[in-house]
N, C-alpha and C positions, 0 to 999 in steps of 0.2 A: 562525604560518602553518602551516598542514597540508601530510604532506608531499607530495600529489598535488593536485592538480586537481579543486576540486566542486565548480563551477559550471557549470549543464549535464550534470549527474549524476544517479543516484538509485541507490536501496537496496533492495530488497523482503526481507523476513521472513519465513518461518513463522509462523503466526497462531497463538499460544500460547494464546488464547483460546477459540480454534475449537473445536465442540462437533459431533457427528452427528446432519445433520437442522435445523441452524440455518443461518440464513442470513447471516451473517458472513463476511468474505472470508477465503480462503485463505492469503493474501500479507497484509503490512501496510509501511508504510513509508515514505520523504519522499524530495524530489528537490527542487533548488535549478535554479532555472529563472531566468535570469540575475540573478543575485543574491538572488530571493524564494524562502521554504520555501513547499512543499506537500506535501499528504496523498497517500501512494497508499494505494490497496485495491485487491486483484487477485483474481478466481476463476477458478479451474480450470475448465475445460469442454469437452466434447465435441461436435463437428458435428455435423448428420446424417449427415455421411457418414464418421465416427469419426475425423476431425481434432481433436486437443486443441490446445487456444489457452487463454489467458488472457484474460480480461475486465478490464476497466482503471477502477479510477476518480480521479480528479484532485480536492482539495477544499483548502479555506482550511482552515491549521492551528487545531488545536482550542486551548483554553487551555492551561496549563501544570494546571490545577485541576481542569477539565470530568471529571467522574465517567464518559464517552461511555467505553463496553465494547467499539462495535464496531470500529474504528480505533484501536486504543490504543499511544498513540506518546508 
């Protein structure tokens, strides 16, 4: 048993992959959404009106095997 709570949680990374000028997220990482794993990927970004936010995205975990570079978890 873990000793906190992660269901209904999640993680984001530094994206060790991350290259200048690619479009790869910034962030990388999983969250347990009541009881199932999922993908995140998250980008940094600026409003127009120079508000930085985060851009989100949610996806079905990859294989344990899948060669995928841009989500790499």
């Amino acid at each position: 048993m873990p000793e906190y709570e992660t269901e209904n949680r999640g993680v984001l990374f530094p994206n060790r992959y991350k290259e200048e000028g690619d479009n790869k997220p910034d962030y990388t990482g999983n969250v347990d959404v009541q009881g199932e794993q999922w993908r995140l990927a998250a980008w940094d970004n600026t409003s127009a009106k120079g508000n930085r936010y985060l851009s989100i995205a949610v996806s079905e975990p990859k294989d344990k095997g899948s060669d995928d570079t841009d989500v790499p978890f």
